[in-house]
N, C-alpha and C positions, 0 to 999 in steps of 0.2 A: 308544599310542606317540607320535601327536602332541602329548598332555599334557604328557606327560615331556618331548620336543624344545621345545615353548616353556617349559616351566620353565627347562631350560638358560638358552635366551634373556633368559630373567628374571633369572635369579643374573648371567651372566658379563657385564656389562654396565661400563662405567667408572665411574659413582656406587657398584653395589652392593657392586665389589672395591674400591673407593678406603674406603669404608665396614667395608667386612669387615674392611681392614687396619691400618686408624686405633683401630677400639675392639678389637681385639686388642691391642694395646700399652698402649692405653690401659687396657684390663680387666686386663694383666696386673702394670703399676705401681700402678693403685690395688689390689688385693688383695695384694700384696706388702706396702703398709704397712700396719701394725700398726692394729687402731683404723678401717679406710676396708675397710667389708665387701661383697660382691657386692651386696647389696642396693642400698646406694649407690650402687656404681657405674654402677647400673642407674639407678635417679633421678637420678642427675644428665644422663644420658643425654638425657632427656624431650625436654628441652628443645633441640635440639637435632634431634630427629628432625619436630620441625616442618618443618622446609625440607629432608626428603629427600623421596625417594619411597615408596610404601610398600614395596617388598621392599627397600629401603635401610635405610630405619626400624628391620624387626622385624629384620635382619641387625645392626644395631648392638645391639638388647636379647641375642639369642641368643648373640653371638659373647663382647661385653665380660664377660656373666655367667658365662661358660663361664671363660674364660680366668682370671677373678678366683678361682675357685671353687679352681682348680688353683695359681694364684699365693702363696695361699694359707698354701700346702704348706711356700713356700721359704725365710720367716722360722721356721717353727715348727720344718723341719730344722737352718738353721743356727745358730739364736739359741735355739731354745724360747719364740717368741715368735709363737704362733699370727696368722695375719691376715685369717683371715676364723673365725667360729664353726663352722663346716663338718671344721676342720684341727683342732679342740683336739681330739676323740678318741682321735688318734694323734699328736700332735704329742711327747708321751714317749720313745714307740716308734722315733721318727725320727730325734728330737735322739740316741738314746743311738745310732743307727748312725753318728752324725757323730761323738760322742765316739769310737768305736770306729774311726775313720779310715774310714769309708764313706759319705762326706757324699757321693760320687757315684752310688752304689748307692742309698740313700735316695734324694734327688731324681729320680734314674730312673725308682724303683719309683712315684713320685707321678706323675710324668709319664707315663709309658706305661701305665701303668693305668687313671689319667683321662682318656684318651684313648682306650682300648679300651672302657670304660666309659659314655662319652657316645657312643660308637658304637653302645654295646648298646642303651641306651635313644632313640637314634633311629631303630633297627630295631623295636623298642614300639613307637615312636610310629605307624611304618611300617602294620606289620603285625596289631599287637591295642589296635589304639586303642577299637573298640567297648566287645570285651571288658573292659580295665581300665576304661574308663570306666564298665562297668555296676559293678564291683565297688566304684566310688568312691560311684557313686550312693545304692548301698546303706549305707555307712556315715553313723552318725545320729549323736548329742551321746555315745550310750553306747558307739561304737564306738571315737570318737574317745578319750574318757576312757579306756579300757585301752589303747590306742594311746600314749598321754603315759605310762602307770604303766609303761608296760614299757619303755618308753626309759626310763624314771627306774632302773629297779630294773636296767637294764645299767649302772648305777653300779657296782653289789656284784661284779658279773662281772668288769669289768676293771680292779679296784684291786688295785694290786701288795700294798698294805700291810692294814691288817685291815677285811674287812667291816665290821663294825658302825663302824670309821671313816668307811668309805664311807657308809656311811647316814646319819651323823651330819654330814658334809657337805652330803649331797643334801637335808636337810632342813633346815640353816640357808639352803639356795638357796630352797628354798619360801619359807620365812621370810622372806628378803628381798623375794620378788616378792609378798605381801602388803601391801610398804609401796606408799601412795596412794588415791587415789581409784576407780582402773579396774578395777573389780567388780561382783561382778551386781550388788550392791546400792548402789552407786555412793558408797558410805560409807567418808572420809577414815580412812586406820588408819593408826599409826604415824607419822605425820605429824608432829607434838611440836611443831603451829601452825606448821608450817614452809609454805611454798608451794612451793617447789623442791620438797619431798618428793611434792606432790601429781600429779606426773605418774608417780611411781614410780621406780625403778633402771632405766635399760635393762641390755639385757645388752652392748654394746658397752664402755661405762666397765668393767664389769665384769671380763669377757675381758681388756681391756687389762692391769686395774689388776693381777691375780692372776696373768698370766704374763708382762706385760711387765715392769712396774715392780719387782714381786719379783723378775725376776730380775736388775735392775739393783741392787736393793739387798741382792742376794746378793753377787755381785759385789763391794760396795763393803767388806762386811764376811771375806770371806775375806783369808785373807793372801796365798793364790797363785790366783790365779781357775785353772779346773778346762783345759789344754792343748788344744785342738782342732787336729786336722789342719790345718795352714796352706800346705801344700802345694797347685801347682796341680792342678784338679780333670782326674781324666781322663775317658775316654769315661763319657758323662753314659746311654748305651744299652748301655754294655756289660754283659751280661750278663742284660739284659732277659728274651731271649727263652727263655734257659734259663729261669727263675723263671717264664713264661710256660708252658714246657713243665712246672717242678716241679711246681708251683701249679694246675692248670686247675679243680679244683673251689674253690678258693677265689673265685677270681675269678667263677667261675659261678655262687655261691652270693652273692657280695657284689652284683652284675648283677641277680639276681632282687629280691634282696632292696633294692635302690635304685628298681628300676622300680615296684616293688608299694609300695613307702612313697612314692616320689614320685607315685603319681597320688592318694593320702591327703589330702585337703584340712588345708592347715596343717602337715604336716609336714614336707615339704621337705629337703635335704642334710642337715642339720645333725643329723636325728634318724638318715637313712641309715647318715650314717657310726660314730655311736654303738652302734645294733644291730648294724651287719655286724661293727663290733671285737668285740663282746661274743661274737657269736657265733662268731667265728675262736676268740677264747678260748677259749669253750664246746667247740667242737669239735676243738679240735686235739690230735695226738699228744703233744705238748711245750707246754704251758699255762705250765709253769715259765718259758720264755723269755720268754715277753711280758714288755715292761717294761726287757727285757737290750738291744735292738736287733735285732728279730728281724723276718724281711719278711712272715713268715707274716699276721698282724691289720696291717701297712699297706699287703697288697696287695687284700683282700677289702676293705677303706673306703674307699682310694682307688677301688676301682672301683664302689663303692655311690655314691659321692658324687655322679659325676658324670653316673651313671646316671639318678640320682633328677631332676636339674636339665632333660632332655630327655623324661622320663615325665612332670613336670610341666605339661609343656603339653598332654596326652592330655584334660581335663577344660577347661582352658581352651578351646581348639580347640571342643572337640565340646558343651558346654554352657555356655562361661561362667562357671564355677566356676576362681579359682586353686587351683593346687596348695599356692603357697606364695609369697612377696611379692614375688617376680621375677616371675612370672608373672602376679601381682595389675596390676604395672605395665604389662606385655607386654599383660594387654588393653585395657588404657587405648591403650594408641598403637594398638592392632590396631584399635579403633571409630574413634577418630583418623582411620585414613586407609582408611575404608570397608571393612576385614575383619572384619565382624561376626560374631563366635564361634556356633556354631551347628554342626546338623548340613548344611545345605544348604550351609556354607562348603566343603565337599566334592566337592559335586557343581554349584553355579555358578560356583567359582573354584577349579576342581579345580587348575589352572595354577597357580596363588598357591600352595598346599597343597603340593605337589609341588615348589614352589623352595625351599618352609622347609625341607623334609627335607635337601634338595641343602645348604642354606648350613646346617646343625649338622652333616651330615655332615663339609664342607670347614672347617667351623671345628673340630670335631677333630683334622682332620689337620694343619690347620697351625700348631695346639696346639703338635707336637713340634717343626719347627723353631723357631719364635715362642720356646716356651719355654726352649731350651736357650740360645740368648741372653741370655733374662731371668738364667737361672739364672748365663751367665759373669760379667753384670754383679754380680749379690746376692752372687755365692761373694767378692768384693774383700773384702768385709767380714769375712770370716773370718780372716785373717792378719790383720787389723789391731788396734791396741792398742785393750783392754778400756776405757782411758780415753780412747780420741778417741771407741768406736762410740756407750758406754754414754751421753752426753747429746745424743745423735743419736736415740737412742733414745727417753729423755726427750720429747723435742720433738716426736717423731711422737705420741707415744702421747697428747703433748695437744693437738694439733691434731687428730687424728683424732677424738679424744673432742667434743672443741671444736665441731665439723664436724660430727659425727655427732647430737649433740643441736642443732641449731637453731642455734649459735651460744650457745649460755647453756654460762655457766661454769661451773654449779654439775657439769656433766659433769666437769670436770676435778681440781673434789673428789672427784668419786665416783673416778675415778682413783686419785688418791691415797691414799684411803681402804681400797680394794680390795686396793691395792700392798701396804699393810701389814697387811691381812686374811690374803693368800695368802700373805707371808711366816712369819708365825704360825706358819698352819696346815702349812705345808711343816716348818716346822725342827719340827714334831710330831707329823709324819704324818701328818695327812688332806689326802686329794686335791684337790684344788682345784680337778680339772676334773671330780669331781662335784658339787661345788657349784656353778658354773657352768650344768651340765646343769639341773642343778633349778631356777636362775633362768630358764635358756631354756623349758624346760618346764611350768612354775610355774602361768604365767595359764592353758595351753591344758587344763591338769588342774581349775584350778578353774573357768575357765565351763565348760567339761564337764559337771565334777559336777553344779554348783549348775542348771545347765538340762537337765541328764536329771531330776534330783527335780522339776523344777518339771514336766515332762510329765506323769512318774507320781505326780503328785501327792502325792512323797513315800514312794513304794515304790519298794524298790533292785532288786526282782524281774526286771523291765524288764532290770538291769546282766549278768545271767544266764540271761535265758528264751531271747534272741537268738542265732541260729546264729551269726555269728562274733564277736560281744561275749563269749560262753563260753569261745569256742578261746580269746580272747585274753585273758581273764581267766584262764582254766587256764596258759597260758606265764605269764602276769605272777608268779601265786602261785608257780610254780616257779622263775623267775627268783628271787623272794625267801626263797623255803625250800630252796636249793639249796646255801649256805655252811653254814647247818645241818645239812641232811643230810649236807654230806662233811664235815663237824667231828664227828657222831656217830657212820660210818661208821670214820673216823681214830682214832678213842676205841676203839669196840668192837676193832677189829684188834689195838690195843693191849693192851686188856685180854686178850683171846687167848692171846695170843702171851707175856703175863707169867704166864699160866695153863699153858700149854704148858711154862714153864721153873719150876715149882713155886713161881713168884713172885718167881724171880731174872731179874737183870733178863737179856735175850737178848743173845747175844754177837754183837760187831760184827763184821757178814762184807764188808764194804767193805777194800776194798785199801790 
């Protein structure tokens, strides 16, 4: 108990609220724009938490990341214009409740979900920090490799339009993240003598270029851009808690499913929120809806997401391993100012331990006011004309890009580039955000692969002798022979049923 009363003492302090409350604003402008992802807003932090103290410090990584993670959310509801990689999952899902005049309902469901969410996963952290942590431990180069194929193959899951489109996208995303040098074998590919090429595509230009800039130059080629509620927004909670009471295994399952991928070394949000949509899909009574503007798959990712971002530090914490590159950075300032990751961080600065939970806890909470602000400020932009928002738009998405690669411009080609890639592919039906997917997941599938062969010296037996490399190679094959089966399942019924009527076709019993 006295642990716990000087943690208090530790959090409520004037540096570490004046800190809490500074990169809460500031986490949630930079992840509102397009192009400037949590990651970032985390490094640029760094610097900065030089001249705090240390529960000041890790309050400013924990809070600004939180808050971006959710920020996020609020271009890709109003605009379709994702803002952090964490949001494009369901950013579909969310735009079409705002076409559908529920731009309040939508941002709600982001808000109070990632907020209940990062609550869940800082009760993880609380309570079965050993636990996940041994289970991270245990995953090896083989585990992680089915880990990447099954977020690849929740492509096929939640494409509205035809699997094998989907596929056919998630593997022009591989494709691209082949181009460069950054391989096992550290051998320039795709290159074409270019130098810019040699560091490779990030996936930030990329994101940008494929949902912001296409949709700018959707826009420019319609004759009536498509009506959005311009109306002022109402209660941003209303309704919550019913969807709260509709929903409870959604959200329980999206919680599980964020805490157990986020203590996953390397996987991080971004994969979270992709599985928990796939699997709302997978499992829901009404699969049809997805895609219409439905809360069921945005309320199980939002609360994966930001679940996964407070399970992430379960492996930091306790060994020194990130979760994922928020946390990569979180331990860098953690050895910074004398909390060196470990297990005896526990038990000789049990007091330090015990503030971090206190400040992710209170940086949840005050997620919800924080952000319902953010969101009066962002909704302005919804009434306003297509041609003042659309080169506002423009100019984030190349400053961000700009910014996000170093300062080299060849980012803002890749922009460009991308802009008119995902336009393409839009006006022809493949998804865009699985190709995306596959450039974010791209590198982690292939050093996977290529350094599980090199252990087993080139036997893939290894990929399936392993108790939970099998489970998950068993889901992944299922995820992928799954539109199969119910395309062959659809066929047989068919033929049946044309069997049944002496080969005449069946009469329609629809009203």
């Amino acid at each position: 108990m006295d642990t716990v009363i000087k943690a208090f003492g530790l959090v409520f302090q004037v540096d570490v609220m004046v800190a809490i409350v500074a990169s809460a604003f500031y986490g949630l402008t930079v992840g509102a724009l397009p192009g400037l992802s949590a990651t970032m807003a985390t490094a640029l932090l760094v610097p900065v938490t030089f001249y705090l103290s240390p529960i000041a410090a890790v309050a400013t990584i924990i809070t600004a990341s939180a808050m971006a993670i959710f920020s996020g959310d609020i271009p890709g509801c109003l605009l379709r214009i994702p803002g952090t990689p964490a949001s494009a999952a369901y950013t579909d899902e969310a735009y079409a409740m705002t076409r559908k005049g529920q731009a309040e309902t939508a941002l709600g469901i982001c808000l109070w979900f990632s907020a209940l969410g990062g609550i869940a996963g800082t009760l993880s952290l609380m309570l079965i920090a050993p636990l996940l942590a041994d289970i991270a431990l245990s995953f090896s180069t083989y585990e992680n490799f089915w880990l990447a194929m099954l977020g690849l193959m929740c492509s096929t899951l939640v494409a509205r339009s035809s699997p094998i489109k989907a596929i056919a996208a998630m593997l022009l995303g591989l494709l691209i993240t082949c181009i460069g040098i950054d391989n096992p074998g550290g051998v320039p590919r795709f290159t074409f003598g270019s130098t810019d090429l040699l560091g490779g595509i990030e996936p930030i230009p990329a994101l940008v270029g494929v949902f912001a800039l296409a949709e700018v130059m959707r826009a420019l080629t319609e004759r009536e851009p498509p009506k959005i509620e311009s109306r002022r927004l109402g209660s941003i909670l209303k309704g919550q808690w019913k969807l709260t009471k509709e929903y409870p295994k959604q959200q329980a399952r999206g919680n599980i499913v964020g805490i157990i991928i986020g203590v996953l070394p390397g996987a991080g949000a971004d994969m979270a929120a992709w599985v928990s949509y796939a699997m709302s899909k997978r499992f829901s009574k009404t699969p049809e809806k997805f895609g219409t503007g439905h809360p069921e798959g945005l309320i199980e990712a939002g609360a994966s997401n930001n679940a996964s971002l407070a399970s992430g530090w379960v492996p930091a914490l306790l060994f020194g391993i990130p979760g994922d590159t928020i946390t990569a950075i979180a331990i860098g300032v953690l050895y910074m100012k004398g909390l060196n990751p470990g297990p005896s961080l526990f038990t000789t600065q049990a007091e330090s331990m015990y503030a971090l939970y206190i400040i992710f806890i209170l940086g949840n909470i005050i997620m919800i006011p924080f952000g319902i602000v953010m969101i009066r400020l962002a909704s302005r932009i919804v009434g306003a004309p297509r041609s003042a928002v659309m080169p506002v738009i423009m100019v984030f998405c190349a400053v961000g890009a700009f910014a996000t690669a170093g300062n080299n411009l060849f980012a803002v080609w890749c922009v460009a580039a991308f802009g008119l890639i995902g336009f393409v592919m839009e006006k022809n039906g493949y998804p865009v955000a699985a190709m995306v997917l596959g450039i974010v997941m791209g590198t982690m599938v292939e050093q996977s692969f290529v350094t599980s062969l090199i252990k087993s010296d080139g036997s893939i037996l290894p990929f399936f002798e392993r108790p939970i490399s099998s489970v998950l190679a068993a889901m992944t094959f299922a995820a992928l022979l799954w539109p199969l089966l119910a395309w062959s399942l659809g066929w047989l019924k068919g033929r049946r049923t044309v069997a049944a009527y002496g080969g005449r076709q069946a009469p329609n019993t629809r009203a």
